[in-house]
C-alpha positions in Angstrom: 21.8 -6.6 -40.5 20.0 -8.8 -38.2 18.1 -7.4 -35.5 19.6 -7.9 -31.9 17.2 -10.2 -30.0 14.9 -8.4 -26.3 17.0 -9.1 -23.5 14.3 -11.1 -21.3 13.2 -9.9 -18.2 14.5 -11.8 -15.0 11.9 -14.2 -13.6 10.2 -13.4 -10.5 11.8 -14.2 -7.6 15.5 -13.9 -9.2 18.4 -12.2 -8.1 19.1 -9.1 -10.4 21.7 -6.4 -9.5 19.4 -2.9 -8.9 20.6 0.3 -10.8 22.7 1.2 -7.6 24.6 -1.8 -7.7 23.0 -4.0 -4.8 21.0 -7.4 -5.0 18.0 -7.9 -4.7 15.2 -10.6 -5.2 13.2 -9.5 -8.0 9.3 -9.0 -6.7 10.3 -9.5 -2.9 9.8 -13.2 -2.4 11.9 -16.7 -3.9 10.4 -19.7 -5.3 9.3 -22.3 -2.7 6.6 -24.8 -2.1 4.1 -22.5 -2.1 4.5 -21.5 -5.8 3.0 -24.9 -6.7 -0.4 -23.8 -4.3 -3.3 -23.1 -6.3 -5.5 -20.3 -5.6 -9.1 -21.1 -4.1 -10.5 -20.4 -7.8 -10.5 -18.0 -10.6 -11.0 -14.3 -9.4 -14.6 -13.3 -9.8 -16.0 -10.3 -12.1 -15.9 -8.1 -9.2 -11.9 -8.6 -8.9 -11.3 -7.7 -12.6 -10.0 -4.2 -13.9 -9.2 -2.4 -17.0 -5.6 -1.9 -18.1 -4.1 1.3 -17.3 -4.8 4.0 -20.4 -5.2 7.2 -21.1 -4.3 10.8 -21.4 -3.8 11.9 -17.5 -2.5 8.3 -16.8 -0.1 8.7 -18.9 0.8 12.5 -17.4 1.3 11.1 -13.9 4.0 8.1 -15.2 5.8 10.7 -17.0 6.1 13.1 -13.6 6.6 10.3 -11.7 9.5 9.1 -14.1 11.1 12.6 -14.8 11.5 13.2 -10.9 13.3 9.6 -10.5 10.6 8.5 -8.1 8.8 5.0 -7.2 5.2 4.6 -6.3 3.5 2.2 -4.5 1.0 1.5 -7.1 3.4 -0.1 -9.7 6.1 -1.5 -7.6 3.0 -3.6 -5.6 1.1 -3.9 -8.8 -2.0 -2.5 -7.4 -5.6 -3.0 -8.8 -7.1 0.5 -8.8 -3.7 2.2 -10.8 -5.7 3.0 -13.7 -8.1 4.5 -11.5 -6.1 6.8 -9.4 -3.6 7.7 -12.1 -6.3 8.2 -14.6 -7.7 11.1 -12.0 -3.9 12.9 -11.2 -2.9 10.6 -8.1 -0.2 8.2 -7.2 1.1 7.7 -3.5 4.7 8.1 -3.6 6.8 5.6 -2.3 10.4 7.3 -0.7 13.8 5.8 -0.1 13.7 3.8 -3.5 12.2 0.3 -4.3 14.3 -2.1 -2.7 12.6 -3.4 0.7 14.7 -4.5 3.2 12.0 -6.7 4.6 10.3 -10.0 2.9 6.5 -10.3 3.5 5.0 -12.8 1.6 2.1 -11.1 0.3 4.3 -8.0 -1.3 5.7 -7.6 -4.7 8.2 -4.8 -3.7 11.7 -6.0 -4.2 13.5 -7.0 -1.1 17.4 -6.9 -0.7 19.6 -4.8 1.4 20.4 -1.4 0.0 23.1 -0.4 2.1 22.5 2.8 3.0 21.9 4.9 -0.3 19.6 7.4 -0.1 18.8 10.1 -3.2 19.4 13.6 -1.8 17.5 15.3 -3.6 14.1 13.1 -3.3 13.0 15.6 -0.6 12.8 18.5 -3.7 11.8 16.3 -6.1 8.6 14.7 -4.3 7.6 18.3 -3.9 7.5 19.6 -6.8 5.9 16.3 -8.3 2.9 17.1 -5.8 3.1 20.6 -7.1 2.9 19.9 -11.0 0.0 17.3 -10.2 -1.5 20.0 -7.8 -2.3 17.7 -5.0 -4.3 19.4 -2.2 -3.8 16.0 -0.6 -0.6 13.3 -1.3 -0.4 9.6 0.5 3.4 9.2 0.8 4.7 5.4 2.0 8.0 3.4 1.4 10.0 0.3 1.8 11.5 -0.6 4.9 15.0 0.7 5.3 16.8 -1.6 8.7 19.5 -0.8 7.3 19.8 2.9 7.9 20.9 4.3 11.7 17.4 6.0 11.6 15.4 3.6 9.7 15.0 6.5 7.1 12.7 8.4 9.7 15.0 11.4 9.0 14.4 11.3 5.7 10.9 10.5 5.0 10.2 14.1 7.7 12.6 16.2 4.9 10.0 15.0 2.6 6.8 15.7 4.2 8.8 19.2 5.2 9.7 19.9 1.6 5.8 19.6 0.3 4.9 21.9 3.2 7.4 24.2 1.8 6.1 24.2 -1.8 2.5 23.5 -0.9 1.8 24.9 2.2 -2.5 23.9 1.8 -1.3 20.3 0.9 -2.4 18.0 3.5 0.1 14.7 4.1 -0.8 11.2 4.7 2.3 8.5 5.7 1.9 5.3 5.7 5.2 4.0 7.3 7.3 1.5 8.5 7.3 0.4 11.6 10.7 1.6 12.7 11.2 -1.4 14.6 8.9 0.5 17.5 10.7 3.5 18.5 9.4 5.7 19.2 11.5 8.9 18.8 11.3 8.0 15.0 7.7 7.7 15.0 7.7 11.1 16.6 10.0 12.6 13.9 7.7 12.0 11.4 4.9 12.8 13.2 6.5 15.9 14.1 7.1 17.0 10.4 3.4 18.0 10.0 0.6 15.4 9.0 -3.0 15.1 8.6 -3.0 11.0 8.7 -0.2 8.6 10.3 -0.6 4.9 9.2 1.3 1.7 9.7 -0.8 -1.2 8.6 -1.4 -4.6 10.8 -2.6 -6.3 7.5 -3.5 -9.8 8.6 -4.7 -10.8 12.2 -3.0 -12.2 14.5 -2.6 -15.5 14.1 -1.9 -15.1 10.3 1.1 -12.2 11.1 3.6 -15.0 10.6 3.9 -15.9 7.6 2.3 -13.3 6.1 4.3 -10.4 7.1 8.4 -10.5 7.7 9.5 -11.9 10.7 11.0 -8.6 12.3 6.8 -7.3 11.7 4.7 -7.8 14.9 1.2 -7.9 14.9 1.6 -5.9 19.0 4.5 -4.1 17.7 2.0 -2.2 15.1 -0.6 -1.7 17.8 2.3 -0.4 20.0 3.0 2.4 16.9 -0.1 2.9 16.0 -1.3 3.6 20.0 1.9 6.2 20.6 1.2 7.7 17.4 -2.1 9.0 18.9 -0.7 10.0 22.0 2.1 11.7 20.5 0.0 13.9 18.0 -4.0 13.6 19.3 -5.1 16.1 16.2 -3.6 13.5 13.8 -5.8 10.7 12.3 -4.7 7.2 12.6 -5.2 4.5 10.3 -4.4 1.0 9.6 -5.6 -1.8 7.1 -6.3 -5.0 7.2 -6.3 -7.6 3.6 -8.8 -10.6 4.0 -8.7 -13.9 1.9 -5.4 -15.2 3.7 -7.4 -17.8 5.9 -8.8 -15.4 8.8 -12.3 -16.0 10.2 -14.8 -13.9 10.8 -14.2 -13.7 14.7 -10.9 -12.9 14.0 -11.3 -9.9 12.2 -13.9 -8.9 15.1 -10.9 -9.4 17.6 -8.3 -7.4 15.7 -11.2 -4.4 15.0 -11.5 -4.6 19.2 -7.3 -4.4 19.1 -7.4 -1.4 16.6 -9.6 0.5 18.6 -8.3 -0.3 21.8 -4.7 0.9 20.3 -6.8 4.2 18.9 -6.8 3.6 15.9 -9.2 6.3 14.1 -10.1 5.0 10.0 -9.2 1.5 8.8 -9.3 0.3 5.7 -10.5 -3.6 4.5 -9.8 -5.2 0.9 -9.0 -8.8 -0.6 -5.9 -10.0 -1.0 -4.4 -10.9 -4.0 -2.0 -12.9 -4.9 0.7 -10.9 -6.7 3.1 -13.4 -8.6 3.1 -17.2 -7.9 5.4 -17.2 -5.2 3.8 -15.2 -3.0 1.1 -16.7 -0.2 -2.3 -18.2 -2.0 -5.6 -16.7 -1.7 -7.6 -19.0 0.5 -10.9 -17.6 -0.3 -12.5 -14.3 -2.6 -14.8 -12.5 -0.1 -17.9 -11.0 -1.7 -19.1 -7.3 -2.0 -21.7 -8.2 0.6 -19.1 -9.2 2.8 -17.3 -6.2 2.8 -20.2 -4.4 3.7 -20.7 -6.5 6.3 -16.9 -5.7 8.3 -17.7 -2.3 7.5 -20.8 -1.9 9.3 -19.2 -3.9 12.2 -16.3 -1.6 11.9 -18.3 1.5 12.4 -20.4 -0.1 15.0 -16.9 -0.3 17.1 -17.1 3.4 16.7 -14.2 3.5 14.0 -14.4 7.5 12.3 -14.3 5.2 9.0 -14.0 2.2 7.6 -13.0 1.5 4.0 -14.0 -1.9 3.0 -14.5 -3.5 -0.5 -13.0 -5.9 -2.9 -10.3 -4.0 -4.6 -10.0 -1.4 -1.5 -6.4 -1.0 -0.6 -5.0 1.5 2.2 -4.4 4.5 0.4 -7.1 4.2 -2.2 -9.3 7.4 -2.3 -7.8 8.6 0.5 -8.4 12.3 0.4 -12.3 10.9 0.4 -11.5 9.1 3.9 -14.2 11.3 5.9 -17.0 11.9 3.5 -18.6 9.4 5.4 -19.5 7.4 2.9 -17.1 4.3 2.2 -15.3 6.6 -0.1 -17.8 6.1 -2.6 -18.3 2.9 -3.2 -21.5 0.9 -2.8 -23.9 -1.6 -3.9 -24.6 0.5 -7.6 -20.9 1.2 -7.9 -19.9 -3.1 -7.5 -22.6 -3.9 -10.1 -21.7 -1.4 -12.6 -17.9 -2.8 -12.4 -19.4 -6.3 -12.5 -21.5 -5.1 -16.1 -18.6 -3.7 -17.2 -16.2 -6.4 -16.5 -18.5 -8.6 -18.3 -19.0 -6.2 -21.6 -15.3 -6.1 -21.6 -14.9 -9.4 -20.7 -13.4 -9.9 -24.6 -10.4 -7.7 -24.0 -7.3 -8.0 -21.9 -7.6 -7.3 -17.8 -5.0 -6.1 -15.2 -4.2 -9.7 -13.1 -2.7 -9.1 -9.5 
């Protein structure tokens, strides 16, 4: 008996029918002109990373897989998932993988899910924080436009349900923008957080493209600005990705925005370019440079900025006020560069 040949995976950028029955474009974004754009060069030594392995990594995919959840560090193929699943973290991402919105710097699928929800996420988001003991859990999730609430009713019966189990745990959300209103914002809010974020990730003259047309570079200043009105004891915190085609005086101007909106931590990394489709990098910003925005950050009298190569906006974020760029530092860049370059041989995680 022959064996029956691998059905192949979809391409990138296909249509493929999710396991609810909707479309969607596989990795958020079609094939266009700019999947013939080069990228500025090849990623530097500082930009590559190990494969995921291990014994706890492997403990959080099999929690995160038994509860029927998705997480933001597979579905947008992040850089630093062998790092924080190797140590018992993952940020959760609610309301299923199927974005409703088509930035062209995200992997997530995009599609229209019309309206499903999972009922019992709520329960099964707590009790994943509970078996990975979580004292602190970064929940985000996809755009939902086309719920009556945007999903703000749902992703506050989340954050509720972990208070329920794990009354110590502190929450982090890193939300839509719920197209701006404000009672939504609110609702989450409401439901009991330590850190509210919606990320302006590009500056302002970049916005479009880079992020969905229905995104607005004021609109996320507007959030971010009622969100510290609406709940002062609550840190706010957004994130900006560099290597799109910004200068220097433009990530000065939206720092000056960010604080002007309230803004209390932000958060600085490179982009990269996450299948061929999606936007090129126009340039790979050194670990000098990243220190750099972060001492101009902090001069703008920013609680904390987070800035280095492979920083994204949940990474380390329980470590967001040790003061101390969550770690990371001159000694901690060259050690990945020696290692990069021992390993150099073997296979490496490309974004």
């Amino acid at each position: 008996m022959s064996d029956s040949p691998r059905p192949q995976r979809p391409v990138s950028g296909s249509k493929v029918i999710t396991i609810h029955g909707t479309r969607a474009v596989l990795d958020g974004v079609k094939p266009s002109a700019l999947s013939e754009v080069p990228d500025a060069g090849p990623k530097p030594p500082w930009l590559r990373v190990r494969l995921p392995t291990g014994a706890k990594y492997q403990d959080v995919m099999d929690i995160v897989q038994s509860h029927r959840l998705s997480t933001v560090c597979a579905e947008s193929k992040c850089p630093n998932i062998a790092e924080c699943w190797g140590r018992g973290t993952a940020t959760l991402m609610l309301m299923g993988s199927v974005c409703t919105r088509a930035c062209k710097f995200c992997s997530v699928n995009t599609g229209n899910p019309k309206g499903w929800l999972d009922p019992q996420e709520p329960a099964n988001v707590a009790n994943a924080v509970a078996l990975m003991d979580l004292r602190y859990v970064v929940l985000t999730s996809v755009d939902r436009d086309d719920l009556p609430d945007l999903g703000a009713g749902h992703y506050a019966a989340c954050i509720r349900a972990i208070h329920d189990r794990m009354p110590d745990t502190a929450v982090e959300a890193l939300t839509p923008d719920f197209q701006g209103r404000h009672e939504l914002v609110a609702q989450v809010l409401d439901a009991g957080l330590a850190t509210y974020a919606q990320n302006l990730e590009t500056v302002k003259r970049l916005t479009h493209p880079v992020r969905d047309a229905r995104a607005g570079y004021e609109l996320t200043l507007d959030v971010l600005k009622f969100a510290k009105r609406h709940a002062p004891g609550t840190i706010t915190k957004t994130s900006l990705m560099v290597g799109l085609g910004e200068t220097d005086d433009e990530i000065e101007q939206a720092l000056d925005d960010m604080r002007e909106a309230g803004v209390d931590v932000v958060t600085l990394g490179q982009y990269m370019r996450p299948t061929r489709n999606h936007l090129p990098v126009q340039r790979f910003v050194t670990p000098e440079q990243f220190q750099r925005y972060r001492d101009m950050a902090l001069a703008k009298g920013f609680l904390e900025a987070v800035s280095g190569p492979l920083v994204r906006s949940s990474y380390r974020a329980e470590r967001v006020l040790d003061q101390d760029n969550v770690g990371l530092g001159p000694q901690a860049v060259l050690d990945a560069i020696r290692e990069s370059a021992a390993a150099a041989a073997t296979p490496s995680l490309r974004c």
